[in-house]
N, C-alpha and C positions, 0 to 999 in steps of 0.2 A: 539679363535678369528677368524673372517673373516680376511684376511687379501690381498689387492691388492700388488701387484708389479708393478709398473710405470718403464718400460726399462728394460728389462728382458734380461742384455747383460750378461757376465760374473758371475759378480759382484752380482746381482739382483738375478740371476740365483739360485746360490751358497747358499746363506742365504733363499730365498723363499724355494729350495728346502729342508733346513734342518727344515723350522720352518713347511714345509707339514709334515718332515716325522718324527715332535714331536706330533703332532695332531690336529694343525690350520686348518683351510680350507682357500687356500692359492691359488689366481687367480695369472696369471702372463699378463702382457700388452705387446705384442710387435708385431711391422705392419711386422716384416721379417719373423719371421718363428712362428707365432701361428700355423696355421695350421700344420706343422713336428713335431713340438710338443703333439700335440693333436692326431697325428696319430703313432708315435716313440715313445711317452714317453722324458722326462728329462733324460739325463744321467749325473750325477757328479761321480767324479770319484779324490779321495787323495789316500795315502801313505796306506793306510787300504783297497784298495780295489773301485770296481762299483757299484752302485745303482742307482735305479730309485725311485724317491722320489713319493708319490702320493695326486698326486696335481690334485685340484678342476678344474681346467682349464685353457689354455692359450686362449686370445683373442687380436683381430687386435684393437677393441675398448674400450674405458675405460666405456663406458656405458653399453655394455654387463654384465660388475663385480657386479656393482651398490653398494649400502654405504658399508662403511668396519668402523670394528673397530681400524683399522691400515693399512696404507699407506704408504709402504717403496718407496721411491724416486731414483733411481739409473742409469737416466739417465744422458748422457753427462751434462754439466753444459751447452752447447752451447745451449740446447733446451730449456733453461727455460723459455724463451720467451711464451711457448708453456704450461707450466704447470697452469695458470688458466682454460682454454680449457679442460687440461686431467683429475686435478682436481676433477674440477665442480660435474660429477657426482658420486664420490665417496664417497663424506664427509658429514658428519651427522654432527652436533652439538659438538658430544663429539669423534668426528674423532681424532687419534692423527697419527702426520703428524712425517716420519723421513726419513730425509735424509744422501743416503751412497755415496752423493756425493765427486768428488776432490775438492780442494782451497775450495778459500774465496767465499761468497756471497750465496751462497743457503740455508739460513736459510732465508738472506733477500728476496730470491724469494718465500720461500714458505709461509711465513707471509705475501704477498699478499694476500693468500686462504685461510689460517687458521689462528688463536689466537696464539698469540706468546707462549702461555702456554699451546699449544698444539702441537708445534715444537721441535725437536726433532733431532741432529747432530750424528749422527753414525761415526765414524774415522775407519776404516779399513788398520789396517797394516797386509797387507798376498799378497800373490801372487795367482793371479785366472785371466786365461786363459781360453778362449773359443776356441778347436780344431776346426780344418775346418769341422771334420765330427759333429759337434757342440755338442762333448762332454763338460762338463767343470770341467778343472781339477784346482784345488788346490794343488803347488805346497809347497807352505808354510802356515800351518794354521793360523799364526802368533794371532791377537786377536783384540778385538775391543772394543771402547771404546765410549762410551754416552755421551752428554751433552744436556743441555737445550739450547733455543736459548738466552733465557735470565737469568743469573744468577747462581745459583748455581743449582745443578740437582732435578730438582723437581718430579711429582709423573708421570708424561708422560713418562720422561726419567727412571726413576724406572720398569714402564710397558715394555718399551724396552730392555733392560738390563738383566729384570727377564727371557722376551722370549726366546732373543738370548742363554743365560746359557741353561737353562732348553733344548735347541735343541744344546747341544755340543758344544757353543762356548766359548772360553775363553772372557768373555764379562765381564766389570762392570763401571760404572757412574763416571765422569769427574767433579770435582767444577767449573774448569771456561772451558770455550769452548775457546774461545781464545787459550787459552796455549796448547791445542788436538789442535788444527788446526795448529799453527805454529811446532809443534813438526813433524807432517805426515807432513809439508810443508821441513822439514830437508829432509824428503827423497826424495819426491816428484821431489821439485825444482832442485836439481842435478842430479839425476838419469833419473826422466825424460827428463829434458831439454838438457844434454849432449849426449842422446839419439839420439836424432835428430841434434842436434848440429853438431854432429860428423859424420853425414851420413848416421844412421842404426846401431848405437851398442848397444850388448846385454850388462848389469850389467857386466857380468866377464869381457867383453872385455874394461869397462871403468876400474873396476880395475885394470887390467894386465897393463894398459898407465901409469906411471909415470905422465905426467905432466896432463892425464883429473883427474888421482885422486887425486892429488892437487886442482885441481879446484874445484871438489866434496869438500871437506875440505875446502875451502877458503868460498864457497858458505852455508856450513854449519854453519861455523862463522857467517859469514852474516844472517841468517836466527835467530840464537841465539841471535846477538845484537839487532836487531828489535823486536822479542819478547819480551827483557826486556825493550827497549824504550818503549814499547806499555804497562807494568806493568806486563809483564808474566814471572817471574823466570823460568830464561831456567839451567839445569842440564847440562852441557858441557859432563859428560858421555854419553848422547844419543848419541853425535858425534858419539864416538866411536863406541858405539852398533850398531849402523846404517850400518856402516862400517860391522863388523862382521858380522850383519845378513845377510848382500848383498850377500856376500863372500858366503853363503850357499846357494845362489838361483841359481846358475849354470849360464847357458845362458839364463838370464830370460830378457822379452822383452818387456818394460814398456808399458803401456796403451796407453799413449800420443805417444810412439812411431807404435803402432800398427795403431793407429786411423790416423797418418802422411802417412805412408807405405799406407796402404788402401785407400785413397784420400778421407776421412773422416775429418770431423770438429777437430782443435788441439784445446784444452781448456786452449790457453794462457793468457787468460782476469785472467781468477780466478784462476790457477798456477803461472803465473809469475808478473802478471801487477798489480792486487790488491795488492799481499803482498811487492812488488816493492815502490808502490805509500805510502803504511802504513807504511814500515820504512821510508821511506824518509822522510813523514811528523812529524816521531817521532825525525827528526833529525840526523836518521845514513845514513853515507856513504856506499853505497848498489853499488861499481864500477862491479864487477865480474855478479851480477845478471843485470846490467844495459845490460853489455856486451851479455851476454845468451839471454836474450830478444830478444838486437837488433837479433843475430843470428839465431834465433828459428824463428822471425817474418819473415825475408830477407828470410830463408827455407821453410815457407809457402807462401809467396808471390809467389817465384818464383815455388812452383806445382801447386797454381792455374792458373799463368798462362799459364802454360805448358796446363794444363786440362786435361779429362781422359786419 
């Protein structure tokens, strides 16, 4: 397949460069460093060692790539404002659109552009960092997971699913999307938001706290009742897994808190606020994520307006 990459941070990075180096022709979109790219190569880099994936090219523009048979989405959610613009010229007819976004709402931004039965929710539980010399490492492979935008996983979400595997990913298809979103929102919502919350701390150091890892757990609760309000049988053992698998990521430095640090857009609308607003409206008491909100939003107020 052709295949574009919309935000080619991390995330983008990671997955474009394994489906180049399955045998796609694999563009990547990004205004920061197309060009180092294109003159250095991709570096990714996990537990197996370095490579440079080979990839068809990076560009500043999405019209440069021109129609793909697939369109991975993995920018910030703050831009999505921005994605019938970056869209536009990539999508054919029978384009299928998939996003490796965080939270809630970017299926509904990308069925702005595309047919809903050509949408397509990627969930990504792994850890993948971008060094400063802009290697990207893969600290946990951890695995990913498919859904449709609407319904149960149809033949879009099949196409992505098949890709991801066949380039080494532990990848396969999801019946309701819902129940994949609030599950990555168990980890999301604590991890991330206590992150910042807390001043700058890495995962170990929320564990090592007694009372943030309470909160982490109280807040996972929380994430569980609102999925079943909302009809999504949540499995109370993820808590736990969640838990465990943290515990193996070392001093690992969430997204949200990376993009806080850096004086970068924080994606509190669709980590904390949307799934905030859906349990409430399902009727569960959501006091502990009420609380994180305020706190996360009062810690971004106040660095913007400190400014650079």
């Amino acid at each position: 397949m052709k295949i574009g990459v919309v935000g080619a941070g991390a995330v983008g990075s990671w997955y474009g460069g394994l489906l180049a180096r399955s045998g796609h022709e694999v563009h990547l979109h990004t205004r920061r460093s197309a060009g180092q790219i294109n003159r250095q190569g991709l570096v990714l880099e996990d537990a197996s060692g370095r490579f440079r994936p080979p990839l068809a090219g990076a560009h500043d523009s999405t019209a440069a790539i021109g129609k793909c048979d697939l369109v991975i989405v993995s920018l910030k959610a703050t831009a999505n404002d921005s994605l019938p613009r970056l869209l536009g010229p990539l999508l054919a007819p029978t384009t299928v659109c998939l996003t490796l976004q965080n939270g809630m709402g970017n299926v509904e931004a990308l069925m702005r552009s595309a047919e809903a039965d050509r949408v397509v929710a990627g969930l990504c539980f792994v850890c993948i960092n971008r060094l400063p010399d802009g290697t990207v490492r893969n600290m946990l492979p951890g695995h990913v997971r498919m859904a449709s935008a609407r319904g149960p996983a149809g033949p879009a979400a099949e196409l992505c699913a098949t890709a991801f595997s066949a380039a080494g990913v532990d990848c396969r298809t999801e019946s309701s999307l819902d129940l994949v979103l609030w599950k990555k929102l168990c980890w999301n919502i604590p991890f991330n938001g206590l992150a910042i919350a807390g001043g700058g701390l890495s995962t170990d150091r929320i564990l090592a706290d007694r009372a943030l890892r309470r909160r982490a757990h109280e807040l996972m609760l929380e994430v569980a009742a609102a999925a079943e309000a909302n009809g999504c049988p949540f499995d109370r053992r993820h808590i736990e897994w969640q838990f465990e698998v943290t515990a193996g990521m070392g001093p690992y430095r969430p997204s949200s808190l990376i993009d806080y640090v850096e004086g970068r857009d924080v994606e509190v609308e669709g980590i904390w606020a949307e799934p905030l607003r859906r349990g409430v409206a399902a009727g569960v008491d959501m006091p502990e994520l009420t609380r994180l909100l305020e706190e996360i939003s009062e810690r971004v107020r106040a660095r913007q307006a400190k400014g650079p």
